[in-house]
PDB file of N, CA, C, O and CB in Angstrom:
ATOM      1  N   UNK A   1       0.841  -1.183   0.000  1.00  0.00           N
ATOM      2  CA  UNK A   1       0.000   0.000   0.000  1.00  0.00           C
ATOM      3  C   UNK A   1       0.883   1.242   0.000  1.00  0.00           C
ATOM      4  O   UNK A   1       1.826   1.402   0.775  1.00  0.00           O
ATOM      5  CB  UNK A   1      -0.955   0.000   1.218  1.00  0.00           C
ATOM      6  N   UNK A   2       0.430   2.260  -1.099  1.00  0.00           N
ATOM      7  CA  UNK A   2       1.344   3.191  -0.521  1.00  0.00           C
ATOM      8  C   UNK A   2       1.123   4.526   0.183  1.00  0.00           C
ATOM      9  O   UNK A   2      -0.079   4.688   0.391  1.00  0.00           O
ATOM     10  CB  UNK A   2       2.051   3.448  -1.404  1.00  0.00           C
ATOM     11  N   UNK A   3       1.855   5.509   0.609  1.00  0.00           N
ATOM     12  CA  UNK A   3       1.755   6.493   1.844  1.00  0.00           C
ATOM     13  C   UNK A   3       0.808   7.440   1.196  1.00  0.00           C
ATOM     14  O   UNK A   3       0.900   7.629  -0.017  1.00  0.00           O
ATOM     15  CB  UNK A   3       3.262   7.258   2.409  1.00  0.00           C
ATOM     16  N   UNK A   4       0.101   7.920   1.752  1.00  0.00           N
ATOM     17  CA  UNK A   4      -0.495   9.234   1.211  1.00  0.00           C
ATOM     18  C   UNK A   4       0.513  10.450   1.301  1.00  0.00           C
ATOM     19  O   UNK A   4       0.955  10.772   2.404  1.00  0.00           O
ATOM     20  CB  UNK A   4      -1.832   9.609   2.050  1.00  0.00           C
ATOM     21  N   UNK A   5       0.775  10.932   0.489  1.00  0.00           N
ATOM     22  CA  UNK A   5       1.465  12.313   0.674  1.00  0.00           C
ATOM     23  C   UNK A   5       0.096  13.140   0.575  1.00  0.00           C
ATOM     24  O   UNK A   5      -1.019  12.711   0.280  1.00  0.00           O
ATOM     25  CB  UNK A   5       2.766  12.758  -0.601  1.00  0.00           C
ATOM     26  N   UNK A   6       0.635  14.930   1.024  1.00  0.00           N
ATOM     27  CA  UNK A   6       0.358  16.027   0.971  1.00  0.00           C
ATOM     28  C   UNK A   6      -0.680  16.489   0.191  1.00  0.00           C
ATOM     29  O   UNK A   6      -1.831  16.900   0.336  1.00  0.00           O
ATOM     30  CB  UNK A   6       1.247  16.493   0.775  1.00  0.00           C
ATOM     31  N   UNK A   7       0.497  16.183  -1.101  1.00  0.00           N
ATOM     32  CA  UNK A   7      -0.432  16.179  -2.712  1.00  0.00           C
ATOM     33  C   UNK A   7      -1.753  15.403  -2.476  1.00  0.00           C
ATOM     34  O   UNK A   7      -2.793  15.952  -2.111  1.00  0.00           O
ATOM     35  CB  UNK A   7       0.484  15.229  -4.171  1.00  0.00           C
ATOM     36  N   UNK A   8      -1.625  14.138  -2.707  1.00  0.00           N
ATOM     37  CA  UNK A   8      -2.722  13.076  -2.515  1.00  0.00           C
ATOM     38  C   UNK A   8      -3.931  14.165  -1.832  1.00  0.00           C
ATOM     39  O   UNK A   8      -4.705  14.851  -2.499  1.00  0.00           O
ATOM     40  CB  UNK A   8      -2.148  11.584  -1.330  1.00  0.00           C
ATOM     41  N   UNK A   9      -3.848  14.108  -0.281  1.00  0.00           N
ATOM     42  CA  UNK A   9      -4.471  14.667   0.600  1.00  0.00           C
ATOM     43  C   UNK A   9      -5.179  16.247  -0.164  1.00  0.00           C
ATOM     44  O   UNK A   9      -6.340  16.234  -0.574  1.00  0.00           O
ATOM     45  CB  UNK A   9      -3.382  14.771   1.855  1.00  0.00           C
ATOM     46  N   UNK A  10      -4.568  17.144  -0.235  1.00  0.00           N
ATOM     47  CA  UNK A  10      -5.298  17.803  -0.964  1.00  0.00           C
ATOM     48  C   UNK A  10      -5.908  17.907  -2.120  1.00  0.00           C
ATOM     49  O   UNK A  10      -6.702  18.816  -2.363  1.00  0.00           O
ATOM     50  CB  UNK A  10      -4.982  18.353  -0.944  1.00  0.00           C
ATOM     51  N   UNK A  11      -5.436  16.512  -3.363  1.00  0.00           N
ATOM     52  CA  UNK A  11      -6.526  16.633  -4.371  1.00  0.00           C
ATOM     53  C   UNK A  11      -7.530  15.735  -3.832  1.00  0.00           C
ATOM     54  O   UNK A  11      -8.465  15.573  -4.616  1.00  0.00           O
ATOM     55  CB  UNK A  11      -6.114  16.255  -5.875  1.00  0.00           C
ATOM     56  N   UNK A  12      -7.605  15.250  -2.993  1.00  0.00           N
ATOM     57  CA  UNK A  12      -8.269  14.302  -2.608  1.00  0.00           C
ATOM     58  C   UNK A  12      -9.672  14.922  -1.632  1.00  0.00           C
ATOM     59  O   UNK A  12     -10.700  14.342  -1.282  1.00  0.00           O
ATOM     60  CB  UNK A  12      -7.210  13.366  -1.902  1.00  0.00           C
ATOM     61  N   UNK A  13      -9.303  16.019  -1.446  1.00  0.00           N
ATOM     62  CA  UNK A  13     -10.160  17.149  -0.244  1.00  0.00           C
ATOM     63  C   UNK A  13     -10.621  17.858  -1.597  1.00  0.00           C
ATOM     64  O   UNK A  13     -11.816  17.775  -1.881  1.00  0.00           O
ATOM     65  CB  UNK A  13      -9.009  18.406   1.220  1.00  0.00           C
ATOM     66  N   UNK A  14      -9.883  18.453  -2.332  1.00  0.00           N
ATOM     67  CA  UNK A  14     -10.338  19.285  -3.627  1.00  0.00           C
ATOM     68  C   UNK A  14     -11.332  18.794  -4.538  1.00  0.00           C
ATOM     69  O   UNK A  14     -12.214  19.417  -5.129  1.00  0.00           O
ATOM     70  CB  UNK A  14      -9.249  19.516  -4.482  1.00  0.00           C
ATOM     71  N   UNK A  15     -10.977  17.301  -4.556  1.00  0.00           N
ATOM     72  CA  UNK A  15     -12.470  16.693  -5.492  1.00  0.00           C
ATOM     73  C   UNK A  15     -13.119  16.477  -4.921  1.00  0.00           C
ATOM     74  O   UNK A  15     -14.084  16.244  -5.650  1.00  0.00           O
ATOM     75  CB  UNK A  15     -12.646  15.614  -6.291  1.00  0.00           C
ATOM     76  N   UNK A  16     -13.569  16.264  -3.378  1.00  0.00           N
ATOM     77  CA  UNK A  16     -14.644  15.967  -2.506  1.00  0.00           C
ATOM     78  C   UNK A  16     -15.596  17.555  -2.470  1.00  0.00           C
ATOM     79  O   UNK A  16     -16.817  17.613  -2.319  1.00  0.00           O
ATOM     80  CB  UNK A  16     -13.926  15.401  -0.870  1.00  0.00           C
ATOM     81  N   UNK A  17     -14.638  18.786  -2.658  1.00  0.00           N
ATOM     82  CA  UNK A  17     -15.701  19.898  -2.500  1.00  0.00           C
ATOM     83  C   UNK A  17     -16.063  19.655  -3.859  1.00  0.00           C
ATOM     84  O   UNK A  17     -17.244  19.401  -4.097  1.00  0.00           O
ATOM     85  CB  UNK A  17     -15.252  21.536  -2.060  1.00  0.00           C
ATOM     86  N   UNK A  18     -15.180  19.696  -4.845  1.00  0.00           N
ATOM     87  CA  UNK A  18     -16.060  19.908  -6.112  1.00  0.00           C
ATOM     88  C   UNK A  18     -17.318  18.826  -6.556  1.00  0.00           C
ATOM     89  O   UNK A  18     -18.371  19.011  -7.167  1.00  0.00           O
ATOM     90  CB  UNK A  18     -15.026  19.913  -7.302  1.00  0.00           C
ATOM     91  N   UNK A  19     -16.745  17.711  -6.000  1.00  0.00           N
ATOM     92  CA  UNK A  19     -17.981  16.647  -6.481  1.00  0.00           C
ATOM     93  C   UNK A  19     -19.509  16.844  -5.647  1.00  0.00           C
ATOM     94  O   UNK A  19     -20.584  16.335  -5.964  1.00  0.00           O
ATOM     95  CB  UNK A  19     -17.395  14.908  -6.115  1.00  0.00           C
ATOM     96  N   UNK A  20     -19.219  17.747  -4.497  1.00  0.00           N
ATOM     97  CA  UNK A  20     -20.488  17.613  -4.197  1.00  0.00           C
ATOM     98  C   UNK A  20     -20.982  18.963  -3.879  1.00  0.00           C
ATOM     99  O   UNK A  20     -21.760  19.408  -3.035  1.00  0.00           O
ATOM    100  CB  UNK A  20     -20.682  16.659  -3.162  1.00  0.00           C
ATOM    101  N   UNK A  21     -20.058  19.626  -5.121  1.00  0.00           N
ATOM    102  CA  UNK A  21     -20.203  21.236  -5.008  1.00  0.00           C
ATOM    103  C   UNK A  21     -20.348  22.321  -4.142  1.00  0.00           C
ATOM    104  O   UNK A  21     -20.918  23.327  -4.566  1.00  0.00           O
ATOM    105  CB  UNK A  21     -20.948  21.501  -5.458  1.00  0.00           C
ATOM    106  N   UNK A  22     -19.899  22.279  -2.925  1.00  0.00           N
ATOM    107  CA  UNK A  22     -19.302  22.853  -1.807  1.00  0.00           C
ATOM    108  C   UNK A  22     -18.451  24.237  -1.815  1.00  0.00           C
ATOM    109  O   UNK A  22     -18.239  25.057  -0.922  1.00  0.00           O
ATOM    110  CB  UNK A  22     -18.519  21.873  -1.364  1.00  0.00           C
ATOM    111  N   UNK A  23     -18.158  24.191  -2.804  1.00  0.00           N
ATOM    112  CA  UNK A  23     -16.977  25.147  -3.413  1.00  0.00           C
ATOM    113  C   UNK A  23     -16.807  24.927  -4.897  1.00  0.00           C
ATOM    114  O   UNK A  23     -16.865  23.927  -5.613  1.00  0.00           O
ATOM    115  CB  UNK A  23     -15.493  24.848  -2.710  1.00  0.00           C
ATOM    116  N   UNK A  24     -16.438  26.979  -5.237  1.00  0.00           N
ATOM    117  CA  UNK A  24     -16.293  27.228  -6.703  1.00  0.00           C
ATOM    118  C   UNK A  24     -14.724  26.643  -6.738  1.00  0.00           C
ATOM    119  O   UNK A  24     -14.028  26.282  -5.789  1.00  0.00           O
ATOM    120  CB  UNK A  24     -16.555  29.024  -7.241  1.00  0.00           C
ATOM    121  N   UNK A  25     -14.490  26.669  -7.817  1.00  0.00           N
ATOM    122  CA  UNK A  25     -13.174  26.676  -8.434  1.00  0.00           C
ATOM    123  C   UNK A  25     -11.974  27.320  -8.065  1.00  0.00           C
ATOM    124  O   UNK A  25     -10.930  26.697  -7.874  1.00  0.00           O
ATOM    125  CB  UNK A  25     -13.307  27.046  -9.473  1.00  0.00           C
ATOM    126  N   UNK A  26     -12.128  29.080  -7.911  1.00  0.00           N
ATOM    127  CA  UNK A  26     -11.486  29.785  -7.271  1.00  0.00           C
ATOM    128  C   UNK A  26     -11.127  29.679  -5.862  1.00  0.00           C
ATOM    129  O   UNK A  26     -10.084  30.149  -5.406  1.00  0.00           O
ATOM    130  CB  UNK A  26     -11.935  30.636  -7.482  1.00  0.00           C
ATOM    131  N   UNK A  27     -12.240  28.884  -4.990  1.00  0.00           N
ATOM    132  CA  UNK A  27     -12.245  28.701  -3.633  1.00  0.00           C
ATOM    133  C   UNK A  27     -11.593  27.713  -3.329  1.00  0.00           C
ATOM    134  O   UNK A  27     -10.989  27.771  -2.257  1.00  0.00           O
ATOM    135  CB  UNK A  27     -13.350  28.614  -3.098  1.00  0.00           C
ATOM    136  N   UNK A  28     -11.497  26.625  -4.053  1.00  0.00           N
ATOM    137  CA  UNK A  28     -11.136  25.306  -4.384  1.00  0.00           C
ATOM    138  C   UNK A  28      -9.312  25.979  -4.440  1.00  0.00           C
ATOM    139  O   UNK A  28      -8.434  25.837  -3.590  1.00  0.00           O
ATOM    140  CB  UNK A  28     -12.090  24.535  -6.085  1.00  0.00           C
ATOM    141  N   UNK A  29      -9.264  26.601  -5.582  1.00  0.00           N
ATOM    142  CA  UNK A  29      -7.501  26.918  -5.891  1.00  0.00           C
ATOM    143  C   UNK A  29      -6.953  27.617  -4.683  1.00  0.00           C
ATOM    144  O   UNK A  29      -5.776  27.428  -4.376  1.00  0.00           O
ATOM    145  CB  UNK A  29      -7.145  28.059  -7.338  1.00  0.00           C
ATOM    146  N   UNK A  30      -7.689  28.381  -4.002  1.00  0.00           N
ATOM    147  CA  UNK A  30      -7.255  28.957  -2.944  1.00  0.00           C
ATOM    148  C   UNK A  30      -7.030  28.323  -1.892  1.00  0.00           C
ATOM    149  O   UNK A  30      -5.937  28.525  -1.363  1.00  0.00           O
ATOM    150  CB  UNK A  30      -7.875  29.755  -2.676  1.00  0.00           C
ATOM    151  N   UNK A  31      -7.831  27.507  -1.348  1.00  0.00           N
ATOM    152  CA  UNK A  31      -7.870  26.896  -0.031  1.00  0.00           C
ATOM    153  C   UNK A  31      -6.578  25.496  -0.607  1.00  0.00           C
ATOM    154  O   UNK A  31      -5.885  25.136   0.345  1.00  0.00           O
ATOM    155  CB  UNK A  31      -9.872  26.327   0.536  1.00  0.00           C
ATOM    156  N   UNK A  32      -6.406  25.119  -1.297  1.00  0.00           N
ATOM    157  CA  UNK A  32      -4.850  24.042  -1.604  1.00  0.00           C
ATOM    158  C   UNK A  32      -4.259  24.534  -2.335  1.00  0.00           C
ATOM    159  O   UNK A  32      -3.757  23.718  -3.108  1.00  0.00           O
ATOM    160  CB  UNK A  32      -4.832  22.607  -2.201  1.00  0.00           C
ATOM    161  N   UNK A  33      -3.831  26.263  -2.697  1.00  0.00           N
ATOM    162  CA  UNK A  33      -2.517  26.395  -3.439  1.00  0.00           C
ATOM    163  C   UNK A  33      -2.357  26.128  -4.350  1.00  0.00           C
ATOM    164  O   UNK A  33      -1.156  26.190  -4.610  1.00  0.00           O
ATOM    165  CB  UNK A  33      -1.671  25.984  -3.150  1.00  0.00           C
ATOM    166  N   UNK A  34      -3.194  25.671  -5.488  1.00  0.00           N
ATOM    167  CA  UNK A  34      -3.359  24.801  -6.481  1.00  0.00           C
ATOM    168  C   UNK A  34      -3.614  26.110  -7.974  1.00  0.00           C
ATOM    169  O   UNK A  34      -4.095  27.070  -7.372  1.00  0.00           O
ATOM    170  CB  UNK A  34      -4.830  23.594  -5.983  1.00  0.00           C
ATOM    171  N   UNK A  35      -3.540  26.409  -9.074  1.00  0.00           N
ATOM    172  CA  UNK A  35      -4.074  26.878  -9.950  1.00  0.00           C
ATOM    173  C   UNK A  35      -5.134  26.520 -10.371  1.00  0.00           C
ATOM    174  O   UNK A  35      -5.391  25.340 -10.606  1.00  0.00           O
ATOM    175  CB  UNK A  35      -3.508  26.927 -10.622  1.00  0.00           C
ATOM    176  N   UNK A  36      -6.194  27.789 -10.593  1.00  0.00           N
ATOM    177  CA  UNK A  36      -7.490  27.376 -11.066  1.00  0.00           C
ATOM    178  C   UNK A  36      -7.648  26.662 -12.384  1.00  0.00           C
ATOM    179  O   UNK A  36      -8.689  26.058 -12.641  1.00  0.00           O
ATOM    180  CB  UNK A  36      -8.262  28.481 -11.123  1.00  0.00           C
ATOM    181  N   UNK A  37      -6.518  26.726 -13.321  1.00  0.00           N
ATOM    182  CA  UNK A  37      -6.597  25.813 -14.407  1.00  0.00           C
ATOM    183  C   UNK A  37      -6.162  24.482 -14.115  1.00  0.00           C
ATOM    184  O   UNK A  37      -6.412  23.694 -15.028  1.00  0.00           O
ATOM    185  CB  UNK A  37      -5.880  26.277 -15.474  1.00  0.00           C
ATOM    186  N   UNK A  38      -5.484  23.907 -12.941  1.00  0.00           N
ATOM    187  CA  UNK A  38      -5.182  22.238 -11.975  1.00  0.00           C
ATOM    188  C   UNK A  38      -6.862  22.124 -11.887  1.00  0.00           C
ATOM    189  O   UNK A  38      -7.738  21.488 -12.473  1.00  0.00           O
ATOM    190  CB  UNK A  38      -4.082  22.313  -9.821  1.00  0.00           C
ATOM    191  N   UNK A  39      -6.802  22.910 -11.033  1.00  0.00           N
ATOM    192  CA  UNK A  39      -8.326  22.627 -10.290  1.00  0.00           C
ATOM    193  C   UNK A  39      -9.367  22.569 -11.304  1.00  0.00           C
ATOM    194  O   UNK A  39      -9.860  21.457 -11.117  1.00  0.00           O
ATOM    195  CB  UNK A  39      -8.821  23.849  -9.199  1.00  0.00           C
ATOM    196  N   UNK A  40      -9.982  23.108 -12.255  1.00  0.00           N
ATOM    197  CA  UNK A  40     -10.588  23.017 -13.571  1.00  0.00           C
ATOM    198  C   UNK A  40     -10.372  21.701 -14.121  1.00  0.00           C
ATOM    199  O   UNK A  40     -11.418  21.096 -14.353  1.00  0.00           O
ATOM    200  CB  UNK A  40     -10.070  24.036 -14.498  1.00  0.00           C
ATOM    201  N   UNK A  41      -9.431  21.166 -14.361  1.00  0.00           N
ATOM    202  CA  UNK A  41      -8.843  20.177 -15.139  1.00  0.00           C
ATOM    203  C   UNK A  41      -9.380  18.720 -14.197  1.00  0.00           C
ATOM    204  O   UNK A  41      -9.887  17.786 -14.820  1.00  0.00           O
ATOM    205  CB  UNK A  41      -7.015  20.482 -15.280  1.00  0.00           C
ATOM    206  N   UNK A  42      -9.213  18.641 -12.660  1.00  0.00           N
ATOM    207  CA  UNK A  42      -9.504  18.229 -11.460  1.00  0.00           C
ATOM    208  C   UNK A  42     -11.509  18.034 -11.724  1.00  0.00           C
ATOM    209  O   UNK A  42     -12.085  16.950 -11.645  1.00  0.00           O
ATOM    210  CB  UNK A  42      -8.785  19.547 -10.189  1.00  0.00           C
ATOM    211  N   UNK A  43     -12.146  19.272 -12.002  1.00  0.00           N
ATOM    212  CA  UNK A  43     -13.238  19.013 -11.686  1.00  0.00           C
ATOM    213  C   UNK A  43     -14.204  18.860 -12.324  1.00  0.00           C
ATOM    214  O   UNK A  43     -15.370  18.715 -11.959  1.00  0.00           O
ATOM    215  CB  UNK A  43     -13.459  19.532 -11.114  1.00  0.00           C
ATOM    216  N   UNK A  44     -13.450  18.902 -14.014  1.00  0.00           N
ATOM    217  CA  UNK A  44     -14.239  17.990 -15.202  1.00  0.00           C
ATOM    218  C   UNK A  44     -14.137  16.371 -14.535  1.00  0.00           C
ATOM    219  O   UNK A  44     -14.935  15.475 -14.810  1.00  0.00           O
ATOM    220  CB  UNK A  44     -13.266  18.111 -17.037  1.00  0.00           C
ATOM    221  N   UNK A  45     -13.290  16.275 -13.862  1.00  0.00           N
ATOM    222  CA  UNK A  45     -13.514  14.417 -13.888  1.00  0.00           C
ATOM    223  C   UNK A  45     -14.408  14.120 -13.081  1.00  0.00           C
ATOM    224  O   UNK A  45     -14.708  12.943 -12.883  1.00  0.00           O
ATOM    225  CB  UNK A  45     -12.278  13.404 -13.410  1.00  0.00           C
ATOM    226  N   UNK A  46     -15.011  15.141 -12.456  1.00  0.00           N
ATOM    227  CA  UNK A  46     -16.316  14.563 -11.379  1.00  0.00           C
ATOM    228  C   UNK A  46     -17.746  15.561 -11.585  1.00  0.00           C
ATOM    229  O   UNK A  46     -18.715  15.706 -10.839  1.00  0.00           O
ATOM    230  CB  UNK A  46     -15.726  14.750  -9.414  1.00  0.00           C
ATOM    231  N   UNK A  47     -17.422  16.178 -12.948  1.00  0.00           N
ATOM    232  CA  UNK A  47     -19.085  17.125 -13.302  1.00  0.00           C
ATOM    233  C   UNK A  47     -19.166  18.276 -11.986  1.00  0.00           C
ATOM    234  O   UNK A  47     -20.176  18.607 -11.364  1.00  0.00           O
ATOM    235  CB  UNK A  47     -20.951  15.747 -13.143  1.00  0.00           C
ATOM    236  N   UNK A  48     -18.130  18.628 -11.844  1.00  0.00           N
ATOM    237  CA  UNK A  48     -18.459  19.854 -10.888  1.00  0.00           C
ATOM    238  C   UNK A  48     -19.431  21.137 -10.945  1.00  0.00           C
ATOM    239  O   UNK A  48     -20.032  21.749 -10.063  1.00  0.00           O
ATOM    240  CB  UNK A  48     -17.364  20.411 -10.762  1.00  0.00           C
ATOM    241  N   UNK A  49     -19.336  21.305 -12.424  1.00  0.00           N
ATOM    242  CA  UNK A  49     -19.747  22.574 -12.698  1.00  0.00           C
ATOM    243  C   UNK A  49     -21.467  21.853 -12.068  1.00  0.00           C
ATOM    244  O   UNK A  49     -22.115  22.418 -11.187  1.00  0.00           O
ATOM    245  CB  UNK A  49     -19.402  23.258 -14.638  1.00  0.00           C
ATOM    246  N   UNK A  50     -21.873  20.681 -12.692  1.00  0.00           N
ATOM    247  CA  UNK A  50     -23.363  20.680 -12.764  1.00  0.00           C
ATOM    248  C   UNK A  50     -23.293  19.775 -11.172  1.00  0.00           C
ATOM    249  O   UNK A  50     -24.397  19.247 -11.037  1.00  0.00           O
ATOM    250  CB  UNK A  50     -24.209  19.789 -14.452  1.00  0.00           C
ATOM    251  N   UNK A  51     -22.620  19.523 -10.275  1.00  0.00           N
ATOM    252  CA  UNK A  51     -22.761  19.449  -8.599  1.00  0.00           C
ATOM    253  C   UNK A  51     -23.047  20.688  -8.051  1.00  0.00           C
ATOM    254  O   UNK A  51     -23.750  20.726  -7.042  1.00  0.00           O
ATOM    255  CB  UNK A  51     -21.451  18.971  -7.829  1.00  0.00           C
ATOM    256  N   UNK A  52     -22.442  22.141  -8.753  1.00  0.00           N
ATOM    257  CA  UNK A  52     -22.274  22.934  -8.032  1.00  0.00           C
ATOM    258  C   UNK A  52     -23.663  23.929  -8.339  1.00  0.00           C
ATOM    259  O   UNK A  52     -23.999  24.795  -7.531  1.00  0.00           O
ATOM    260  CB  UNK A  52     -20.868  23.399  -8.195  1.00  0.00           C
ATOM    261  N   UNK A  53     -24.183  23.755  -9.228  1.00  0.00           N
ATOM    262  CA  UNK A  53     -25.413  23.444  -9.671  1.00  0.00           C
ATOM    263  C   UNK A  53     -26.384  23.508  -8.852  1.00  0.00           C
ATOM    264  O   UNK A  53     -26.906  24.514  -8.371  1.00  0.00           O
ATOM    265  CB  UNK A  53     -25.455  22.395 -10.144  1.00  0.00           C
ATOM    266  N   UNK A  54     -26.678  22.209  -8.661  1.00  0.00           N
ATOM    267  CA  UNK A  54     -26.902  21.163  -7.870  1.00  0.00           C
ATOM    268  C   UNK A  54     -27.500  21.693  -5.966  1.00  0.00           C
ATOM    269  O   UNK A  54     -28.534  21.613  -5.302  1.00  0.00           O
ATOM    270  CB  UNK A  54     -25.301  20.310  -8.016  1.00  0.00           C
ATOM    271  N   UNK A  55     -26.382  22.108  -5.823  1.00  0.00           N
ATOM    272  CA  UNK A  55     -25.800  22.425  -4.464  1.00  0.00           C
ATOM    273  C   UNK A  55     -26.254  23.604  -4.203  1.00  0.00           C
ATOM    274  O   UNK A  55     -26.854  23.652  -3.129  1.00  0.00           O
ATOM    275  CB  UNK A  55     -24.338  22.415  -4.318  1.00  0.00           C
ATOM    276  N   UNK A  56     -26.194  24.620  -4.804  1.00  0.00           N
ATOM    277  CA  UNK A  56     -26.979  26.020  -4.792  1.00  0.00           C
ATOM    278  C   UNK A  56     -28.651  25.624  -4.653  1.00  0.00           C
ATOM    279  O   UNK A  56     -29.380  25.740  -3.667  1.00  0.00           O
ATOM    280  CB  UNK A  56     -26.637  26.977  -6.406  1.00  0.00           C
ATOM    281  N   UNK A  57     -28.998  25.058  -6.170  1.00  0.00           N
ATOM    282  CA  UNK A  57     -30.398  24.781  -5.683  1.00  0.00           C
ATOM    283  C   UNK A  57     -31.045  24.419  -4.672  1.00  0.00           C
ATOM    284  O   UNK A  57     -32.123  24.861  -4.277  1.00  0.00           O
ATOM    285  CB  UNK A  57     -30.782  24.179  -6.143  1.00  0.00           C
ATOM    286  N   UNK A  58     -30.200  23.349  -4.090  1.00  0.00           N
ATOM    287  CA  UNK A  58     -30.451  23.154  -2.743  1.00  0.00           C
ATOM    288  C   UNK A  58     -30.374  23.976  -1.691  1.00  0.00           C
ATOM    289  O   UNK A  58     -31.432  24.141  -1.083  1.00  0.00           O
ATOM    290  CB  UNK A  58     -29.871  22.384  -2.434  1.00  0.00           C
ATOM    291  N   UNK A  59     -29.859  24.283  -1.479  1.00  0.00           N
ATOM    292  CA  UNK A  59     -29.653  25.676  -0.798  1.00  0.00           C
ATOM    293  C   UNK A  59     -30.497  26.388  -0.738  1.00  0.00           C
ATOM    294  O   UNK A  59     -31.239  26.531   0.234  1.00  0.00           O
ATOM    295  CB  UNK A  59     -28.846  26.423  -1.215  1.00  0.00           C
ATOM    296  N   UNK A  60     -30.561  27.184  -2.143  1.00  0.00           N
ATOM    297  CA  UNK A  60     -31.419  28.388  -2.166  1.00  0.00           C
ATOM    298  C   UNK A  60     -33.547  27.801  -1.917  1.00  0.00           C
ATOM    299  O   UNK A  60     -34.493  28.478  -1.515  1.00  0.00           O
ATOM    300  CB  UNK A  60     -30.922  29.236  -4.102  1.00  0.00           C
ATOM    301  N   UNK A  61     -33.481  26.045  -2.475  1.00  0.00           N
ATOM    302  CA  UNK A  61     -34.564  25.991  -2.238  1.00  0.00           C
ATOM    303  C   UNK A  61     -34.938  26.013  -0.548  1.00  0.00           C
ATOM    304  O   UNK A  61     -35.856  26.767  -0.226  1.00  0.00           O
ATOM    305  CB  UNK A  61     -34.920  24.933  -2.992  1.00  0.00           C
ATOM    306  N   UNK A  62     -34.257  25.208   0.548  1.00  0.00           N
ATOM    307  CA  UNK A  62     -34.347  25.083   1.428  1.00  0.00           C
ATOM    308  C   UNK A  62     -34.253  26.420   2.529  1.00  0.00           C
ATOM    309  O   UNK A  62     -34.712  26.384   3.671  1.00  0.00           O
ATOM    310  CB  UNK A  62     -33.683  24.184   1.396  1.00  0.00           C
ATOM    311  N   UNK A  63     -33.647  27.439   1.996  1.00  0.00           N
ATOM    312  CA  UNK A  63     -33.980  28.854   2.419  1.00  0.00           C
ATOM    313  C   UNK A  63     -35.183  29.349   1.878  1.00  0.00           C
ATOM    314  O   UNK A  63     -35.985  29.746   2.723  1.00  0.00           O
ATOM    315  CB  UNK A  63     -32.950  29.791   2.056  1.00  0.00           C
ATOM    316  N   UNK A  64     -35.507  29.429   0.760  1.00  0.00           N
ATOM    317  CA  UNK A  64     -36.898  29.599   0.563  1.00  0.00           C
ATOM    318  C   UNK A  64     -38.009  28.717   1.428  1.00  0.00           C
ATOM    319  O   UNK A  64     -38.610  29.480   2.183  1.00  0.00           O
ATOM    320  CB  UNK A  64     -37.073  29.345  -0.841  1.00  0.00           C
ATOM    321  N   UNK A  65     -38.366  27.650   1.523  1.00  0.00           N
ATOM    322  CA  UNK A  65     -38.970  27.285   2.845  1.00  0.00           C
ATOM    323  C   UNK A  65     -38.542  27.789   4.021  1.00  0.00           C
ATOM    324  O   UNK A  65     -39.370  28.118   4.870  1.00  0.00           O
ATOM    325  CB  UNK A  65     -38.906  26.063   3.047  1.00  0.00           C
ATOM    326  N   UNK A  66     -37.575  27.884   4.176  1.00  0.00           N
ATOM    327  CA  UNK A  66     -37.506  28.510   6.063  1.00  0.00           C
ATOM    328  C   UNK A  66     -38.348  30.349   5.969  1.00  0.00           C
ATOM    329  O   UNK A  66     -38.953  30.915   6.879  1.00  0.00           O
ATOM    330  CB  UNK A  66     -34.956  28.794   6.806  1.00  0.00           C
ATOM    331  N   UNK A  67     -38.090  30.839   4.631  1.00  0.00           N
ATOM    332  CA  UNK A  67     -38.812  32.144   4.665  1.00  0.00           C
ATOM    333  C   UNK A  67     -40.434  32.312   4.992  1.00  0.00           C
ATOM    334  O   UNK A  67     -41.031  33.140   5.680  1.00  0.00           O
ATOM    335  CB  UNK A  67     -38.592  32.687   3.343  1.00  0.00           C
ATOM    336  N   UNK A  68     -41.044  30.810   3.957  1.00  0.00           N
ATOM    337  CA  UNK A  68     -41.829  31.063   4.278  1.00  0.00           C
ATOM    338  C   UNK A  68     -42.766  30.490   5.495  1.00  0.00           C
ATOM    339  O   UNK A  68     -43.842  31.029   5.752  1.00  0.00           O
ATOM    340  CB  UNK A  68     -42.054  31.135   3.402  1.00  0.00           C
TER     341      UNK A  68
END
């Protein structure tokens, strides 16, 4: 088995926000040091754009019930 390094660990945190859309891209490059064109490249392999999607709707629907 081998060790997790650093690297590992943070793309590994980086595709968990993007896959379940938690975080933009920019937020994503920022929080691991990473370039937003890594991170881009990173979050075609898990449909980020349409998680992040996703994730807002949710959001914004479930605040709309608490309004009303």
């Amino acid at each position: 088995m081998r060790n997790k390094t650093k690297d590992d660990l943070t793309k590994a945190a980086a595709l968990y926000m993007l896959k379940n859309g938690l975080a933009s891209y920019k937020e994503v490059a920022e929080l691991s040091g990473r370039s937003r064109q890594l991170i881009r490249i990173w979050g075609r392999k898990v449909d980020a754009p349409e998680a992040r999607k996703r994730y807002l709707q949710e959001v914004w629907t479930r605040a709309s019930r608490l309004r009303s």
